[in-house]
C-alpha positions as CSV (number, residue, x, y, z in Angstrom):
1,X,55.4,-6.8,-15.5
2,X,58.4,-5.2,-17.4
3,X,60.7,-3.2,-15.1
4,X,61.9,0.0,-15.5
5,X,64.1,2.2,-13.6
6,X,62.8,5.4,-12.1
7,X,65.7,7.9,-10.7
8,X,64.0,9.8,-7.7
9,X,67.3,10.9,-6.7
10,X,71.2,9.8,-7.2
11,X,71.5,7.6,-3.8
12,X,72.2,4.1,-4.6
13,X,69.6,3.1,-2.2
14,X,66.7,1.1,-3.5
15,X,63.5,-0.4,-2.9
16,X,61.0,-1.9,-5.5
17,X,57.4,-0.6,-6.0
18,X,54.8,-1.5,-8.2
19,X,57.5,-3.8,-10.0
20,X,59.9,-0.6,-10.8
21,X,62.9,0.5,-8.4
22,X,62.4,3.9,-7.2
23,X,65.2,5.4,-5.2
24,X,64.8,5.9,-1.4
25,X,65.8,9.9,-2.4
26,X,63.4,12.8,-3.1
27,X,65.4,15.4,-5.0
28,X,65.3,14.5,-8.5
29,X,62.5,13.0,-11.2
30,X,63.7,11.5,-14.4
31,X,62.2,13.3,-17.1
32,X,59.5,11.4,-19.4
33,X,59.2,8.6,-16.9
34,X,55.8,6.5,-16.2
35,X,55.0,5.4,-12.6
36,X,52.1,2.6,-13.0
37,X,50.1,1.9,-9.6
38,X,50.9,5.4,-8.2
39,X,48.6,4.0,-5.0
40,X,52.0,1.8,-3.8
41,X,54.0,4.8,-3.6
42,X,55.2,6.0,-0.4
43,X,55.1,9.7,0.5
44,X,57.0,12.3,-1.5
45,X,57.8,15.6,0.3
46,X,58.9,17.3,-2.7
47,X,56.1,16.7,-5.1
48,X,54.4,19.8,-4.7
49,X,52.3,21.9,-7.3
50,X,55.4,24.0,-8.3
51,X,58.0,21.2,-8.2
52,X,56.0,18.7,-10.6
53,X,53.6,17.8,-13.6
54,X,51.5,14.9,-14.0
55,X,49.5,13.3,-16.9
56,X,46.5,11.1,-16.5
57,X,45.5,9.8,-20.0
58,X,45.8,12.8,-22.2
59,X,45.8,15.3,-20.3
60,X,48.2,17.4,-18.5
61,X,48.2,19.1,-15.3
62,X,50.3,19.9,-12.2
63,X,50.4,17.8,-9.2
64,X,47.8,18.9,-6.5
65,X,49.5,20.7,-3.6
66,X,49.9,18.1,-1.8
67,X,53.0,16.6,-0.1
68,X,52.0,13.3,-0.4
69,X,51.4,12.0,-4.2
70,X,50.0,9.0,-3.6
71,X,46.8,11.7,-2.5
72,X,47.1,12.6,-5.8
73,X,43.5,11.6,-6.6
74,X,45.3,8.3,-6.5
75,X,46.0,8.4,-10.4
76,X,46.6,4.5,-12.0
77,X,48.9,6.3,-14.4
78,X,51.3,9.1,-13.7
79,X,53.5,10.4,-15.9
80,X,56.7,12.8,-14.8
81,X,56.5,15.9,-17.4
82,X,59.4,17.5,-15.9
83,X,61.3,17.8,-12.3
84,X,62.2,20.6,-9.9
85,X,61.1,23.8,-11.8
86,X,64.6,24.8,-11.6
87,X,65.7,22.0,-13.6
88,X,62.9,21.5,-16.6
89,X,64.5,19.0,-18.9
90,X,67.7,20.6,-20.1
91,X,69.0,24.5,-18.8
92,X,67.4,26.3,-16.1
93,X,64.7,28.2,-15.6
94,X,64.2,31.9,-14.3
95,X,63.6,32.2,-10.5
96,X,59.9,33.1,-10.5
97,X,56.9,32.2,-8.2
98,X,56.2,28.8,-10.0
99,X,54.4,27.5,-13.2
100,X,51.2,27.3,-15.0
101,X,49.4,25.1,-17.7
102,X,47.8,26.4,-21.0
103,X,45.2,23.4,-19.8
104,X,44.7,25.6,-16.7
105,X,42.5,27.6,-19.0
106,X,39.6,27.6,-20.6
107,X,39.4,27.2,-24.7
108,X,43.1,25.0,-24.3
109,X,42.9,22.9,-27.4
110,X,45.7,20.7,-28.2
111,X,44.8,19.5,-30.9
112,X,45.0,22.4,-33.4
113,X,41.3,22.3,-34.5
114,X,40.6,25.4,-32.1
115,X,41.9,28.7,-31.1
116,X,43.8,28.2,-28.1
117,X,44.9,31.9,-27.9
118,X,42.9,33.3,-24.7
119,X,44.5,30.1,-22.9
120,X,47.6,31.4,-24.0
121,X,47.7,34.7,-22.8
122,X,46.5,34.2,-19.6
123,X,49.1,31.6,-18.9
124,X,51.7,33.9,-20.4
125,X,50.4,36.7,-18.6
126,X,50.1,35.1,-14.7
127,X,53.3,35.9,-13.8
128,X,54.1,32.5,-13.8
129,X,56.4,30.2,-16.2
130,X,53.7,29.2,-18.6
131,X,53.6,24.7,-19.3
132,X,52.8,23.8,-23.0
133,X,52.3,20.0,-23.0
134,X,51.9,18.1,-25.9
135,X,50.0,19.0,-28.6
136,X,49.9,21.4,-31.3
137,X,48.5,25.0,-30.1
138,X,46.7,28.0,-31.8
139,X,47.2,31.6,-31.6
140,X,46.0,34.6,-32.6
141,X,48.6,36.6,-35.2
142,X,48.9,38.9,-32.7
143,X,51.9,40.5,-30.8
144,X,51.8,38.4,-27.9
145,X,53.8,40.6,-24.4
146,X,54.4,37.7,-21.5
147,X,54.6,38.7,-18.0
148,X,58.6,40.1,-18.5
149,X,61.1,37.4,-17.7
150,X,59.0,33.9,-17.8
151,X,60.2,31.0,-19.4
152,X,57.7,29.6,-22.0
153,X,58.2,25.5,-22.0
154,X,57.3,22.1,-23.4
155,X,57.8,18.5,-23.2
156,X,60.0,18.7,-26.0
157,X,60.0,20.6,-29.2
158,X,59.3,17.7,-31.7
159,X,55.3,17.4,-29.6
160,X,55.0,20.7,-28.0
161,X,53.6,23.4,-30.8
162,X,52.1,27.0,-30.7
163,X,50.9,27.5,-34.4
164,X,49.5,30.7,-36.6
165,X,46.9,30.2,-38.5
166,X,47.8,30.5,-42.6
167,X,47.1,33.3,-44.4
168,X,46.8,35.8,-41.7
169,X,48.7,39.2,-41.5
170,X,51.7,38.6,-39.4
171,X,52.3,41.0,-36.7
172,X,54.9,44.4,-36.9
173,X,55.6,44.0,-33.4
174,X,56.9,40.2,-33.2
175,X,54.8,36.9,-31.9
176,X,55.7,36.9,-28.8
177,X,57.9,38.9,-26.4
178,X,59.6,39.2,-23.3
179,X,59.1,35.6,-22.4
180,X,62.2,33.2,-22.6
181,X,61.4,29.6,-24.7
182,X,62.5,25.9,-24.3
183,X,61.2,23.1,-25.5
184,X,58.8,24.0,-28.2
185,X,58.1,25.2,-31.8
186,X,56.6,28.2,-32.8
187,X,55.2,27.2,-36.2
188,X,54.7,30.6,-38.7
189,X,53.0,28.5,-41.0
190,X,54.3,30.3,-44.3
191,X,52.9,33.6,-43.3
192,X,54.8,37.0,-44.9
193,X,55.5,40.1,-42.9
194,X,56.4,43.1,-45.5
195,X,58.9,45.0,-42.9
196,X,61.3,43.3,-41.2
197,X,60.1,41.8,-37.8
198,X,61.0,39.3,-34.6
199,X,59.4,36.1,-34.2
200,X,60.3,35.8,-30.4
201,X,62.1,38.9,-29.1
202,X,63.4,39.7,-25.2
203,X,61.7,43.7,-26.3
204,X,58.0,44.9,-26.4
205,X,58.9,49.2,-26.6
206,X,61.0,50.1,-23.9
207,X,60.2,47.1,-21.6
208,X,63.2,44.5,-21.9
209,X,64.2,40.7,-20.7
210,X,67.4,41.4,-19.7
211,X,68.6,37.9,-19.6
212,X,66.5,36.0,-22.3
213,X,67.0,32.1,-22.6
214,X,66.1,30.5,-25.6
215,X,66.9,26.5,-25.6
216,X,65.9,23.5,-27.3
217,X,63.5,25.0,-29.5
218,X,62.4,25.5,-33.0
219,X,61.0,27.7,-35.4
220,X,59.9,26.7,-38.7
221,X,57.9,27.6,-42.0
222,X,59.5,31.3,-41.9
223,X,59.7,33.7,-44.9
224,X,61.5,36.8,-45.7
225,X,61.7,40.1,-43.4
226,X,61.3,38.0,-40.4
227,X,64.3,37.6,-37.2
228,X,63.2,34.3,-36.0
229,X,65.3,35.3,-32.8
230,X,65.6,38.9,-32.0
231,X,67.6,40.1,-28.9
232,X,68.1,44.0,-28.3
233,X,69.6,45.7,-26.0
234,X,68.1,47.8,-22.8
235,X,67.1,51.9,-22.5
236,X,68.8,51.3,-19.2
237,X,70.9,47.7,-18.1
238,X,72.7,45.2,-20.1
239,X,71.2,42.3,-21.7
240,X,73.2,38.8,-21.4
241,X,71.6,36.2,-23.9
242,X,71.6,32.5,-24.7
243,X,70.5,30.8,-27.7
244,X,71.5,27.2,-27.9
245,X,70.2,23.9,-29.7
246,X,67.5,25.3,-31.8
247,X,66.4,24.4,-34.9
248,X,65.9,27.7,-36.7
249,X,64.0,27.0,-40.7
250,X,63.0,29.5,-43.3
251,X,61.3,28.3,-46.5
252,X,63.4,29.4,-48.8
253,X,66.7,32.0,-49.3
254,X,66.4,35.7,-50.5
255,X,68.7,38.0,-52.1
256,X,66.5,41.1,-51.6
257,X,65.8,41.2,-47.9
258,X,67.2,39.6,-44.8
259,X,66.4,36.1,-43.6
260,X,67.8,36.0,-40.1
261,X,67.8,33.0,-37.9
262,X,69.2,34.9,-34.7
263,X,69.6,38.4,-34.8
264,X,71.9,40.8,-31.7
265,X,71.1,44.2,-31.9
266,X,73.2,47.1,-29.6
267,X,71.8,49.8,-28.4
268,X,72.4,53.6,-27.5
269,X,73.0,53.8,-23.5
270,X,73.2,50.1,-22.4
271,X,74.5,47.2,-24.6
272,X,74.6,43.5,-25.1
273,X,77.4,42.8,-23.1
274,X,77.6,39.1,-23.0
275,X,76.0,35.9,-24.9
276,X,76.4,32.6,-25.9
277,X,75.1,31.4,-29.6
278,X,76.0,27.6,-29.9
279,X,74.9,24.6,-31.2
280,X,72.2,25.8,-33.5
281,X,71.0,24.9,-36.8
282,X,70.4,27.4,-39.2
283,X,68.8,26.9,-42.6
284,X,68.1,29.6,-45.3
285,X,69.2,32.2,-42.7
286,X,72.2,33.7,-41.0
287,X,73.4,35.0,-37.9
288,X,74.0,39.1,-37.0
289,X,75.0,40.2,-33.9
290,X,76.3,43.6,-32.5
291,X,77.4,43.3,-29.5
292,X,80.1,42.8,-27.2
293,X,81.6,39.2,-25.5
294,X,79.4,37.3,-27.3
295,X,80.5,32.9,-28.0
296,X,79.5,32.1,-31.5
297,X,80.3,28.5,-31.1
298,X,79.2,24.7,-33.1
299,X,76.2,26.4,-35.4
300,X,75.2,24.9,-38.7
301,X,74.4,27.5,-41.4
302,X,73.7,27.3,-44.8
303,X,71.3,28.0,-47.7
304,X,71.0,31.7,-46.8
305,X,71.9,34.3,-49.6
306,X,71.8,37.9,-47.7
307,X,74.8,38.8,-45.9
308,X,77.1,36.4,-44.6
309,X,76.5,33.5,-42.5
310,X,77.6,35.2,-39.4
311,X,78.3,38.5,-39.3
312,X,79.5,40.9,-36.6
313,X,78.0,44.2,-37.5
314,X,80.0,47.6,-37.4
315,X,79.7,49.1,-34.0
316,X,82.1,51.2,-31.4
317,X,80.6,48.7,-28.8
318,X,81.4,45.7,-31.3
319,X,84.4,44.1,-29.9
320,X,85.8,40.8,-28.2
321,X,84.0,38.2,-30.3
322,X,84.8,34.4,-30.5
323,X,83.6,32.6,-33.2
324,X,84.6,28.7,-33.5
325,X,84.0,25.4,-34.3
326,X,81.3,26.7,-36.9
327,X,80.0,24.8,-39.9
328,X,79.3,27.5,-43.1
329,X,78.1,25.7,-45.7
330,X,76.1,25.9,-49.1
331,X,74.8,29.4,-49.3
332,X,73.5,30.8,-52.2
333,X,75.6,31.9,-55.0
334,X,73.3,34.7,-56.6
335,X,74.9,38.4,-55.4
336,X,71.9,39.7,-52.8
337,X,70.4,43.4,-52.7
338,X,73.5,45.4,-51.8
339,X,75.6,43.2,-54.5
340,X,77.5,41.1,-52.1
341,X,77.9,37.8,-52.7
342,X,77.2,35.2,-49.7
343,X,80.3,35.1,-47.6
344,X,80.6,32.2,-44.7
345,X,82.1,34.7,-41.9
346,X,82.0,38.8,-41.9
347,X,83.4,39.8,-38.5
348,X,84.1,44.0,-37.5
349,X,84.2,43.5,-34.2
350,X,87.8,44.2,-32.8
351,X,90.1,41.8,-30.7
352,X,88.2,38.7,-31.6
353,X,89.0,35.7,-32.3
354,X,87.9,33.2,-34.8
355,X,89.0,29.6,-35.1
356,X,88.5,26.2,-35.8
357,X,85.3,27.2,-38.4
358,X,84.5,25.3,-41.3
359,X,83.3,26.5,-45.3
360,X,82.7,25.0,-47.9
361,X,80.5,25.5,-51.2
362,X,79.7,29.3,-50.8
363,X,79.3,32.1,-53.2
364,X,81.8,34.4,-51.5
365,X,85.1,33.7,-48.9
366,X,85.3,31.9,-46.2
367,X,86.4,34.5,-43.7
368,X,86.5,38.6,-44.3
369,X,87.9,40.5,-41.2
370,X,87.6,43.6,-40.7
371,X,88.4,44.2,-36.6
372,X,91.2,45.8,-35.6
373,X,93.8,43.2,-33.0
374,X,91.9,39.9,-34.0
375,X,93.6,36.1,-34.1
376,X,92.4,33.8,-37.1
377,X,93.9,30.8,-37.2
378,X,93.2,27.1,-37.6
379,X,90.2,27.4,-40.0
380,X,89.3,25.4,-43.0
381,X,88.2,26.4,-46.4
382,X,86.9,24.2,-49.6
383,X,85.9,25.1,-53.0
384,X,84.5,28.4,-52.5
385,X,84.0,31.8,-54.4
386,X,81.1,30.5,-56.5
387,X,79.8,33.6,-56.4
388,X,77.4,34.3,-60.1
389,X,79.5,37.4,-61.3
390,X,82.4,34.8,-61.1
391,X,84.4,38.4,-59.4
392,X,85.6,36.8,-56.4
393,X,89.0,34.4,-56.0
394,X,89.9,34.1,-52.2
395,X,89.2,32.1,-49.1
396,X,90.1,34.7,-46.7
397,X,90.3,38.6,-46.4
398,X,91.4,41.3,-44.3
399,X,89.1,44.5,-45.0
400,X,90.0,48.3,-45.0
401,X,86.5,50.0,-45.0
402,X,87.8,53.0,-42.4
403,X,90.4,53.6,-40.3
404,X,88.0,52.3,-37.3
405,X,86.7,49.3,-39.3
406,X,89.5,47.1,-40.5
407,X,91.6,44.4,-39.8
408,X,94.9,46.3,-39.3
409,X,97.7,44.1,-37.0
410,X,95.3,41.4,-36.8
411,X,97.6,38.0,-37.0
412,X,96.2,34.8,-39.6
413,X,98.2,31.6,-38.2
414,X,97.5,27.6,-39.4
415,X,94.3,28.6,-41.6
416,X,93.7,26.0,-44.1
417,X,92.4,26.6,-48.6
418,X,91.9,23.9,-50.9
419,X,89.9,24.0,-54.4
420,X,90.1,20.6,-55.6
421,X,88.0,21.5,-59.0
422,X,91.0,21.9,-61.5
423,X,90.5,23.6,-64.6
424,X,87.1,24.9,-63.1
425,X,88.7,25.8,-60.0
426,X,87.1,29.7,-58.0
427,X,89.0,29.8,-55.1
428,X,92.2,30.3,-56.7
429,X,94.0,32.8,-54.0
430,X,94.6,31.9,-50.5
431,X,94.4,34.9,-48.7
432,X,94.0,38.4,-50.1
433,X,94.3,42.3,-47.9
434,X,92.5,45.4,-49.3
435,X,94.2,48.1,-49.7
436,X,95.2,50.4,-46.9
437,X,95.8,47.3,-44.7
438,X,99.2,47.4,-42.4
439,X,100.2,45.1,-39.2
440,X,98.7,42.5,-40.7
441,X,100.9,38.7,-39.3
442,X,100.7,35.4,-41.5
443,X,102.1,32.4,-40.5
444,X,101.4,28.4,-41.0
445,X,99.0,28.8,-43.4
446,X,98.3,26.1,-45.9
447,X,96.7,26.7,-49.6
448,X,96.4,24.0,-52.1
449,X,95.0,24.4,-55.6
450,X,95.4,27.8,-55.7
451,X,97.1,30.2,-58.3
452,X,98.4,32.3,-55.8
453,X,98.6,32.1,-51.5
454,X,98.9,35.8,-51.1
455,X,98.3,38.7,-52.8
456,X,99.3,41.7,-50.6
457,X,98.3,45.2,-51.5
């Protein structure tokens, strides 16, 4: 038989079952590992319903509660879907009273030939985290509220699949809300929404998740008008939020109307207060947030052509953003509704600081700054301002809209222009100030293959 090793827990202890070596410690299960012969294992007191899921052929389904599992109907096949509930493949998972499969229910289908959507509301709606194995899932085009605060996971987001059906009227109140996601893809399957409207939101009305997580995830085959992530703020308490390694897909760029992959939104009395935007991949959409001590860290944007690629919005409560270590890349060059062309980074929010950020190929600047006490520095630029009106010149720019919304005695240190294109060269200014702009520090910057490194007004 061919061995494998199965990690039950991090003591060094072993003993060999079955022909695999299974640890002598009951803490931990590697995810995605197979235990043949389950009928030689010895008794595990943690392997109860809420700690553990199982597969027996095809099917999914938690472990009896039981502390024993080899009296788990003494399966010849067991395969370890995921471990402690507070550790479901990668991030953790809110504190609730345990977790329930979508094949708990009646009318599951995973393969896609059936509506699975009465399966999926009850399991979103138990109270419970709610298990989507693998398979690819139907529901309804329907606003779809989960029990406030669940987490909604797969195996893994390249098997685990809710899908709407195509041509059906996609809903004005977002898919599916409240719940936080991990794991999984929620497939729009090319449908149009005319207003604009979430995919997955923390918000149904004036119930909020104030500390949505969404991990690991994907949503694809979007079109215009639609926030694939949404995340608003509280009538009453602050919402903290993280988004992190998703793959975020819209069919195609617009000009007219948004086409935002993750999108912050502030509100009146309480606020977003805190988040954490990193490692994502964007494509044909951008990143808005207003809010406040929010990380937008290692994303990958590009192809979008409305707005910028991230953009802080204009806000009193916008402040203390840090943006690094971000790739902006290949927007569209067309100008978009409100004739701006696609910039890589827009930031109002005051005392932030940006760094380390990449752009290249876009139709507007790199970086236009427009809060008050922020640091750029150490940023990169290449052969930008392809913008169609052929207008713009420079890779980075300090903005005077108001005298709340600028980037007066804001410092620009180490940033880094080249346009390598010669004759046919766009990016001919290094850095540029509107005027009206004062305080304003350079220092160590580098421009190459441009006409002019500053032009001060």
């Amino acid at each position: 038989m061919k061995r494998r090793t199965i990690v039950i827990a991090s003591l060094a202890l072993f003993f060999t079952v079955g022909g695999y070596f299974v640890t002598d410690g009951f803490s931990d299960v590697k995810l995605g590992a197979v235990i043949h012969n389950s009928t030689l294992l010895p008794s595990f007191p943690m392997l109860s319903t809420d700690n553990i899921l199982v597969e027996r052929g095809s099917v999914s389904y938690r472990a009896p509660a039981t502390t024993n599992l080899q009296a788990a109907n003494n399966l010849s096949d067991v395969a370890i879907k995921a471990n402690s509930r507070n550790n479901l493949g990668f991030g953790s998972v809110a504190a609730n009273t345990g977790s329930v499969s979508i094949m708990d229910f009646p009318s599951a289908d995973p393969t896609g030939g059936a509506s699975s959507d009465a399966a999926f509301v009850s399991c979103t709606t138990s109270g419970k985290n709610c298990y989507i194995p693998q398979g690819t899932f139907l529901i309804n085009c329907a606003t779809h509220n989960a029990s406030n605060g669940i987490l909604i996971y797969g195996d893994d987001w390249r098997v685990s699949t809710i899908r709407v059906p195509t041509g059906c009227t996609f809903p004005t109140g977002g898919l599916i809300n409240l719940a936080s996601m991990q794991n999984i893809t929620v497939d729009v399957n090319s449908n149009t929404v005319s207003t604009e409207q979430p995919v997955v939101s923390n918000v149904n009305g004036a119930t909020v998740n104030l500390t949505p997580s969404y991990l690991n995830m994907q949503v694809t085959r979007a079109t215009t008008n639609m926030d694939l992530i949404k995340i608003a703020a509280a009538a009453s308490g602050n919402v903290q939020a993280t988004i992190r390694n998703s793959a975020l897909r819209f069919n195609a760029a617009a000009t007219a109307t948004p086409t935002k992959c993750i999108s912050v939104v502030d509100g009146t009395t309480s606020h977003v207060t805190a988040g954490l935007i990193s490692d994502n991949v964007c494509v044909n959409g951008n990143v808005d947030v207003l809010a406040s001590d929010v990380t937008i860290s290692n994303n990958d944007i590009s192809g979008w052509n409305f707005g910028a690629g991230i953009q802080t919005e204009q806000s009193a409560n916008s402040n203390n953003m840090h943006i690094f270590g971000n790739k902006v890349h290949d927007s569209g060059f067309a100008l978009d509704a409100q004739g701006n062309p696609a910039n890589g980074i827009l930031n109002y929010a005051k005392s932030s600081a940006i760094n380390n950020n990449r752009c290249w190929n876009l139709g507007g600047a790199c970086i236009d700054n427009g809060g008050q006490n922020s640091i750029i520095s150490a940023n990169w630029a290449y052969n930008n301002e392809n913008r169609t009106d052929n207008v713009g010149t420079v890779a980075y720019f300090t903005l005077f809209v108001s005298s709340t919304f600028n980037g007066n005695n804001s410092s620009w240190i180490g940033n880094y222009a080249i346009d390598d294109r010669g004759a046919g060269a766009k990016q001919t200014n290094g850095y540029q100030d509107q005027t009206g702009t004062t305080g304003v520090s350079l220092s160590g910057n580098q421009f190459f293959g441009v006409t002019r490194a500053y032009v001060l007004n």
